[in-house]
C-alpha positions as CSV (number, residue, x, y, z in Angstrom):
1,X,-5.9,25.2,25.1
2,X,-3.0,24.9,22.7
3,X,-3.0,24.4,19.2
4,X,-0.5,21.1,18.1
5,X,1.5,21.4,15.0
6,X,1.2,18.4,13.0
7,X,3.5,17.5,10.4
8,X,2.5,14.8,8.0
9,X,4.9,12.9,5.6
10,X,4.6,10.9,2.8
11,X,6.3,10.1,-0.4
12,X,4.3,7.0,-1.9
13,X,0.4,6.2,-3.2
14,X,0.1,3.7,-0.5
15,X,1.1,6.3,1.9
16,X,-0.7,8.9,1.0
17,X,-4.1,6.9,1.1
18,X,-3.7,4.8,4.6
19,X,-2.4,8.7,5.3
20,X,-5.5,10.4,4.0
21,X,-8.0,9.8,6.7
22,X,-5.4,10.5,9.3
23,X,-5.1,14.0,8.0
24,X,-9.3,14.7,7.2
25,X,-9.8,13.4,11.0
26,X,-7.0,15.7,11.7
27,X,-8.7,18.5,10.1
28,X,-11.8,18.4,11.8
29,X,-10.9,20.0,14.4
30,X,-9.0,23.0,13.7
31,X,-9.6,24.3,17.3
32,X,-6.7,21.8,18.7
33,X,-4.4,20.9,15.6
34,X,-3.0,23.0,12.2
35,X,-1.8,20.3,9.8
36,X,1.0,21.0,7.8
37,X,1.1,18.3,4.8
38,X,4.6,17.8,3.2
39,X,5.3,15.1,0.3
40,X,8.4,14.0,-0.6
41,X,7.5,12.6,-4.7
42,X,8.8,9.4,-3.7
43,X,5.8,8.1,-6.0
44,X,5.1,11.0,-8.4
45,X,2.2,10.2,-11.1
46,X,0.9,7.9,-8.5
47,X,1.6,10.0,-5.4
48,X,-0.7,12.6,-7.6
49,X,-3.5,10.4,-8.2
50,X,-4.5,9.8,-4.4
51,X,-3.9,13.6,-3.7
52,X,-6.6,14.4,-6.1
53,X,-8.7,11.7,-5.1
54,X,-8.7,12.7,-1.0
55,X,-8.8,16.6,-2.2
56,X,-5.3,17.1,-0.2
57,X,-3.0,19.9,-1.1
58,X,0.5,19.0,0.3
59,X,2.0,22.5,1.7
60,X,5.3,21.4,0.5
61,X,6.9,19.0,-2.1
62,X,10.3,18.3,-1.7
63,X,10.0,16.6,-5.3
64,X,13.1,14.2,-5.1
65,X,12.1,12.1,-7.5
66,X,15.2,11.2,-10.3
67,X,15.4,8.4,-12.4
68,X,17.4,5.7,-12.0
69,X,17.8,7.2,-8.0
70,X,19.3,4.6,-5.4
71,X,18.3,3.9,-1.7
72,X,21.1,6.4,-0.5
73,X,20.2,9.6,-3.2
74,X,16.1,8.7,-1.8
75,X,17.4,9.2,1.6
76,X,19.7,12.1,1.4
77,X,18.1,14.4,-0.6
78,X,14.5,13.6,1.5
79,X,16.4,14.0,5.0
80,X,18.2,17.3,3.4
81,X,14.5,18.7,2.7
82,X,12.6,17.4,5.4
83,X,15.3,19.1,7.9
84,X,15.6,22.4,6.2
85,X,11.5,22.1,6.5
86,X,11.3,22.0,10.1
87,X,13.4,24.7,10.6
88,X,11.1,26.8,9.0
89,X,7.9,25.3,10.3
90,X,8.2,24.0,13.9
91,X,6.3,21.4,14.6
92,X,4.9,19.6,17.6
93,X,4.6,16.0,16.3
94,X,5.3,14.4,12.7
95,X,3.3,11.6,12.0
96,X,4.2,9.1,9.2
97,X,3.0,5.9,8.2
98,X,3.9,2.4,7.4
99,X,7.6,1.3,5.5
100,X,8.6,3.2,3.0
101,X,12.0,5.2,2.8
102,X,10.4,8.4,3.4
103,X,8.4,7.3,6.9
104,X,12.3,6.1,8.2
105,X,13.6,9.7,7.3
106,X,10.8,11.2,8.2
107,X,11.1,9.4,11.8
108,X,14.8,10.8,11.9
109,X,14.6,14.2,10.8
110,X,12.0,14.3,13.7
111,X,14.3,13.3,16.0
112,X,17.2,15.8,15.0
113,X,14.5,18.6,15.7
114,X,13.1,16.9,19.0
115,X,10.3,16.3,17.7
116,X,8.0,13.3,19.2
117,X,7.1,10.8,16.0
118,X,4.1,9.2,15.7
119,X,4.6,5.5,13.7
120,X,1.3,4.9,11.6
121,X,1.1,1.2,11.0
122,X,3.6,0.2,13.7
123,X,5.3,-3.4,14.5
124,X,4.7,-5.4,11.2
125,X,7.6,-8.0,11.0
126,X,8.7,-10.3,8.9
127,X,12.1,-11.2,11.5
128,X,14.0,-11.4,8.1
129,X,16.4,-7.8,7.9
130,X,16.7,-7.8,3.9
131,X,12.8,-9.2,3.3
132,X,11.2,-7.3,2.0
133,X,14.2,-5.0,1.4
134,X,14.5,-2.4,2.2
135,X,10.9,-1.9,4.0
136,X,11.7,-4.3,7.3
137,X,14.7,-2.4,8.0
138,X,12.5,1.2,7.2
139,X,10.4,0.2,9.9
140,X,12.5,-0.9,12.6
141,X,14.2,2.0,12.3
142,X,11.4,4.6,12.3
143,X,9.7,2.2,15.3
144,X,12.9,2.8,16.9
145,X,12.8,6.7,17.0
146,X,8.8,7.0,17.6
147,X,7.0,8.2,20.6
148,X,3.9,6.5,20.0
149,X,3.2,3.4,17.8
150,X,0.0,3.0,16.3
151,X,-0.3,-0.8,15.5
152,X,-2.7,-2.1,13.3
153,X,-3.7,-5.6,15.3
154,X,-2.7,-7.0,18.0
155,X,-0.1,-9.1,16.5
156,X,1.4,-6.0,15.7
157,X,1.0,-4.9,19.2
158,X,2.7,-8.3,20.6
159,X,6.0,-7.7,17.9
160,X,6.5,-4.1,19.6
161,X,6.7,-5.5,23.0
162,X,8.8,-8.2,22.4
163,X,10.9,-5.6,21.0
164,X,10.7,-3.8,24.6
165,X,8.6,-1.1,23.8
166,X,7.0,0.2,26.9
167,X,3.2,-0.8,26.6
168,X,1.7,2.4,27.0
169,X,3.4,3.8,23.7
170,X,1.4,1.2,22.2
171,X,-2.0,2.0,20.7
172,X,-3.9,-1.0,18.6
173,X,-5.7,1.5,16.5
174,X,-6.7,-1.1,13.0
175,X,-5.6,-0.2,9.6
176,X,-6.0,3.1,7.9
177,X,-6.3,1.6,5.1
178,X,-9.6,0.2,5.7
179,X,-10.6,3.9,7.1
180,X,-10.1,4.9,3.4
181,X,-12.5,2.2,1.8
182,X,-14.6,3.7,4.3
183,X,-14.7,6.7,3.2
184,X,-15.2,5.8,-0.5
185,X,-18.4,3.4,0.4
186,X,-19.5,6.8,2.3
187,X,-18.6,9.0,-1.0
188,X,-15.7,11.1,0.7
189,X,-13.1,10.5,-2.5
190,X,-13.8,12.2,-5.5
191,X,-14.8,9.9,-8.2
192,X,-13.0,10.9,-11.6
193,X,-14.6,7.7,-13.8
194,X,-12.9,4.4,-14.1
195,X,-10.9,4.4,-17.1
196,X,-8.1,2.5,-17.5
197,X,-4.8,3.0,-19.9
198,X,-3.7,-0.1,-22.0
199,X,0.0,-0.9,-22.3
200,X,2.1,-2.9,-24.7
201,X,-0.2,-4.2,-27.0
202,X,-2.0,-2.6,-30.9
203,X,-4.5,-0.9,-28.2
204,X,-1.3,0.8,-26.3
205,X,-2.3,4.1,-24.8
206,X,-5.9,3.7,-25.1
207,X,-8.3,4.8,-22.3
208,X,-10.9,1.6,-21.9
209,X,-13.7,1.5,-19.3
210,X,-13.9,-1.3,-16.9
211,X,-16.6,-2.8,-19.2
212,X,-14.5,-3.2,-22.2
213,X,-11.4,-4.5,-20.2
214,X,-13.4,-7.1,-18.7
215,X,-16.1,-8.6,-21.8
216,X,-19.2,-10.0,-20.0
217,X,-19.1,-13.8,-18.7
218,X,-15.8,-13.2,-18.0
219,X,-13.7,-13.5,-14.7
220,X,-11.0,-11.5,-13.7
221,X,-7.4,-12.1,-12.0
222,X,-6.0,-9.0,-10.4
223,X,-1.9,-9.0,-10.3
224,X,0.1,-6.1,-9.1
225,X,3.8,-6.8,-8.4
226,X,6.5,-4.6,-7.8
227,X,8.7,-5.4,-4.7
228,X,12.1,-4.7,-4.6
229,X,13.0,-8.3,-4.4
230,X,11.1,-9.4,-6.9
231,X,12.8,-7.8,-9.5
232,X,14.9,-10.1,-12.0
233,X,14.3,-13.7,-12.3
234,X,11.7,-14.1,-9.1
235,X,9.6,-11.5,-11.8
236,X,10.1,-13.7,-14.8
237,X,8.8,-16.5,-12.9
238,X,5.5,-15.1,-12.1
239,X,4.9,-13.0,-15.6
240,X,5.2,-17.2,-16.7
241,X,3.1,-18.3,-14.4
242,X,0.1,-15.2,-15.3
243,X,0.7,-16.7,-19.4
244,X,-0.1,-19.8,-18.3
245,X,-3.2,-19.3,-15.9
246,X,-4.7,-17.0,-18.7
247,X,-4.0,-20.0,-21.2
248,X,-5.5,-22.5,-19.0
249,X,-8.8,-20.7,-18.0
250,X,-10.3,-18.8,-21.2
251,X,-13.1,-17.7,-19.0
252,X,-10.4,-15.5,-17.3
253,X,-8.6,-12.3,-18.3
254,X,-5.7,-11.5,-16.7
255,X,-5.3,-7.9,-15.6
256,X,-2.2,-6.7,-14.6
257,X,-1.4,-3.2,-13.1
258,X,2.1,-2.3,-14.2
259,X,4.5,-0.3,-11.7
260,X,5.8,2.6,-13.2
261,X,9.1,1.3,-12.4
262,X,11.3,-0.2,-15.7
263,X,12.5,-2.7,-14.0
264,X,9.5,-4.3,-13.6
265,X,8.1,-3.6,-16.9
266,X,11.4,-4.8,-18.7
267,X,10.6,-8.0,-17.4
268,X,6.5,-8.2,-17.4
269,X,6.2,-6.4,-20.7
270,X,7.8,-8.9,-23.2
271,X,6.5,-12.3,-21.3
272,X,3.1,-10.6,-21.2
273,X,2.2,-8.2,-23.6
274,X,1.1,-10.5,-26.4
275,X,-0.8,-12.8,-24.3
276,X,-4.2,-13.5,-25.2
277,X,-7.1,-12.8,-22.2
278,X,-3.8,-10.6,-20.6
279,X,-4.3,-7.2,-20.1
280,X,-1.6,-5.0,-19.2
281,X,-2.6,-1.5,-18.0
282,X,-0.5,1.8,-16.7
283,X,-1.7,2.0,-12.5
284,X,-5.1,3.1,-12.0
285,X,-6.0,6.3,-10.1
286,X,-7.1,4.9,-6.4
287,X,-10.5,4.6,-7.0
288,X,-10.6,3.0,-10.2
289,X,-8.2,0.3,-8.8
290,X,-10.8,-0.7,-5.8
291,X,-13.3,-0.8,-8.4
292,X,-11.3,-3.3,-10.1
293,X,-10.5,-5.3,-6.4
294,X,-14.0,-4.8,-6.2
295,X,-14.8,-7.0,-9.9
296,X,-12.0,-9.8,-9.0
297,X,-12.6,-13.1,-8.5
298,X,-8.6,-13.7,-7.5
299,X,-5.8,-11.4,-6.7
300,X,-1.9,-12.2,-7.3
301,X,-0.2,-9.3,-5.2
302,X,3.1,-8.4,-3.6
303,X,2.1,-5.2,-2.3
304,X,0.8,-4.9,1.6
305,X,-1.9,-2.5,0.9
306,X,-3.8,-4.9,-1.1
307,X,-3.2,-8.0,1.3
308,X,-5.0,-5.8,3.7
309,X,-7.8,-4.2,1.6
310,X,-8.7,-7.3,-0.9
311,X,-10.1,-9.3,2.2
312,X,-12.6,-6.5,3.5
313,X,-14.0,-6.4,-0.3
314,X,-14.3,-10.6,0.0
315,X,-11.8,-10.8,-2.4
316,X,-9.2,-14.2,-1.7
317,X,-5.9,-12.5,-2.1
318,X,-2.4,-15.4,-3.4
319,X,0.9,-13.4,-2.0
320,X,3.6,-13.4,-4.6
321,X,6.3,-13.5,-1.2
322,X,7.5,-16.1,0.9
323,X,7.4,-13.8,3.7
324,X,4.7,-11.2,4.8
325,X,4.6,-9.1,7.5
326,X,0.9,-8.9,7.4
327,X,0.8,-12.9,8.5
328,X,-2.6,-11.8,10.3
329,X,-4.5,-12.2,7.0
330,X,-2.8,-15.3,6.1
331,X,-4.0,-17.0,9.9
332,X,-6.9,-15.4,9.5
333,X,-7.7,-17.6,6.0
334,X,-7.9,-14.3,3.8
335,X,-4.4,-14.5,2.2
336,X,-1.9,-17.5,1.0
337,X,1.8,-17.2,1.1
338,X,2.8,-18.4,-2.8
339,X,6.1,-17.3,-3.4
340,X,7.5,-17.2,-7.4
341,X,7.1,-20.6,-8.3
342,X,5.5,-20.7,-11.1
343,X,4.0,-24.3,-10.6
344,X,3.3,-23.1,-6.6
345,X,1.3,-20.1,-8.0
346,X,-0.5,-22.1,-10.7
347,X,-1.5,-24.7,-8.6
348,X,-3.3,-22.5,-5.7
349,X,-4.8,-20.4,-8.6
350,X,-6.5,-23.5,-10.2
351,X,-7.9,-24.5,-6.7
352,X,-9.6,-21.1,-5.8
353,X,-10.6,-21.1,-9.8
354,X,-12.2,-24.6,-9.9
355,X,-13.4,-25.2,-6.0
356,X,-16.2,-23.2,-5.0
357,X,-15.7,-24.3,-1.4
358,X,-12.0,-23.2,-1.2
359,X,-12.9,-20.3,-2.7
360,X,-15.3,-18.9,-0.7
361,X,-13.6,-20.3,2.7
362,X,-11.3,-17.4,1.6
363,X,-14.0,-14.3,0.4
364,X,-15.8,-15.2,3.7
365,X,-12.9,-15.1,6.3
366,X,-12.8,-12.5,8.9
367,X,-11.0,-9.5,8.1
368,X,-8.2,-8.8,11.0
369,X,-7.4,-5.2,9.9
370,X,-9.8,-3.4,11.8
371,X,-13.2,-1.4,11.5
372,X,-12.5,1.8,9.8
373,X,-12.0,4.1,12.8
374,X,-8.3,3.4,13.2
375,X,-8.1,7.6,12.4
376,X,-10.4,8.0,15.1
377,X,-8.4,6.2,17.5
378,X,-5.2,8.0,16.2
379,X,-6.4,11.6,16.4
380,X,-7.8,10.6,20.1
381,X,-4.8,9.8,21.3
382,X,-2.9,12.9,19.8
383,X,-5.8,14.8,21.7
384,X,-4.8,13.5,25.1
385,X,-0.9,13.8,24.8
């Protein structure tokens, strides 16, 4: 029996953990596949973090990463690696997961080389081109060039063949991000300590434990934003609305995980850093930040990955969008569309905050994104191509 090549691209932290247990499963069974990892630095400090974390060595990094870098320099420069990659190391398949710039290149430079592409976290939709930009377009794209399409749900499933995709390229699989708090609960990631780095305030650049950033009797309100189309005024309006919710509940403290990126601190970092019970910090390494997920009572989020993993720690989860392409979470109860108003956002805070009933009709909902074996099912379908 031959051995496959598999190439595996990513370029962000939340593509290198839903990636992570794709490539471990991969690498059990070094009899049917080699496993070539190659990184793009799309992410770099936090690209590092989850590397360490899963104990993956990339065998390449094409290290693109330039301040200040636009959509077109990301995808040029990443294309111009990943091609002049796979003409050194042939590969069988190239598997790459979710929305990011890097999975759509990925997905193409595939395709120049004939190479079949497997789409981790296939058909989310949002039916709205330029939201979230440019990640529904990413998608489409790379769903448009894969072989096989690993959907998390079955929602996911049903968007793919509306699209036309013939069925049996379909494979509803779960989330693999739920596969990696798996493998933490089962002590597979390394645990470095949960520290966390303090920003913006007379404490700046101090390492705190989670003890000290959250004093006891206290509650805490998770917030990581970041998306594209947040940036600007939508931004301003939330940092407004976090002042305001840690005014109003004292009981609180307001943690916010900063983005590396200066356009989101330019705006955060002068609403919030002198804000009592607000707490800005520098993003934690993977594990720490569950940790913290783990200690929330609320979360205020643009990002997917958290929409996805808040709800399996019983953790109601208020999505700084008007659009999601994870809408699974939202019918399933776990997850509320909010938007950027600041009086929207206050006003569904307050009601988780103060009604115990609301509250927990939310940390008890059903989780939609699957069991933890959605590597499982990937690998198992690789085996029988």
């Amino acid at each position: 029996m031959s051995v496959t090549r598999v190439l595996c691209v990513f370029g962000t932290r939340p593509d290198a953990v839903k990636m992570a247990p794709v490539i471990k499963e991969l690498q059990r069974y070094p009899d049917r596949f080699t496993v070539r990892i190659v990184v793009t630095g799309q992410h770099r400090e936090q690209l590092d973090q989850v590397l360490r974390a899963f104990q993956i060595t990339p065998d390449h990094d094409l290290e693109i990463m330039q301040h200040g870098q636009t959509l077109a320099q990301i995808t040029t420069r990443a294309l111009e690696g990943l091609d002049a990659d796979l003409q050194r190391h042939p590969a069988d398949v190239c598997l790459a997961q979710g929305d990011t710039t890097t999975t759509f290149v990925a997905a193409l430079a595939a395709f120049y080389h004939r190479v079949p592409f497997g789409h981790v976290e296939a058909g989310l939709r949002t039916g709205n081109f330029y939201d979230p930009f440019p990640e529904e377009m990413n998608r489409r794209l790379a769903g448009a060039l894969a072989t096989w399409h690993f959907a998390p749900t079955p929602q996911a499933r049903d968007h793919l063949l509306a699209e036309n995709v013939p069925p049996e390229r379909i494979h509803v699989t779960g989330n693999t991000s739920i596969d990696a708090l798996r493998m933490i609960a089962d002590g597979q990631v390394q645990d470095t300590g949960a520290t966390f780095q303090i920003i913006g305030d007379s404490n700046a650049g101090a390492l705190v434990t989670l003890d000290a950033l959250l004093p006891e009797g206290t509650q805490l309100i998770l917030v990581t934003t970041h998306r594209r189309e947040n940036w600007g005024e939508p931004m301003a309006r939330i940092g407004r609305a976090l002042a305001q919710l840690a005014t109003d509940f004292p009981g609180c403290v307001v943690v916010v995980a900063l983005h590396r990126n200066p356009v989101v601190r330019q705006t955060l970092v002068p609403i919030l850093s002198h804000q009592e019970r607000v707490r800005l910090i520098e993003p934690p390494d993977y594990l720490p930040f569950v940790r913290l997920m783990q200690r929330a009572q609320l979360i205020l989020t643009d990002s997917g990955g958290v929409q996805e993993e808040a709800p399996a720690l019983g953790v109601p989860v208020l999505v700084l969008r008007h659009t999601t392409e994870r809408q699974e979470g939202v019918d399933a109860g776990t997850a509320r569309l909010v938007g950027t108003d600041p009086d929207t956002i206050l006003a569904e805070a307050r009601r988780l905050l103060t009604d115990p009933r609301a509250h927990a009709a939310m940390a008890r909902a059903v989780n939609p994104y699957g069991d933890g074996r959605a590597a499982e099912r990937i690998v198992q379908v690789l085996m029988a191509r």
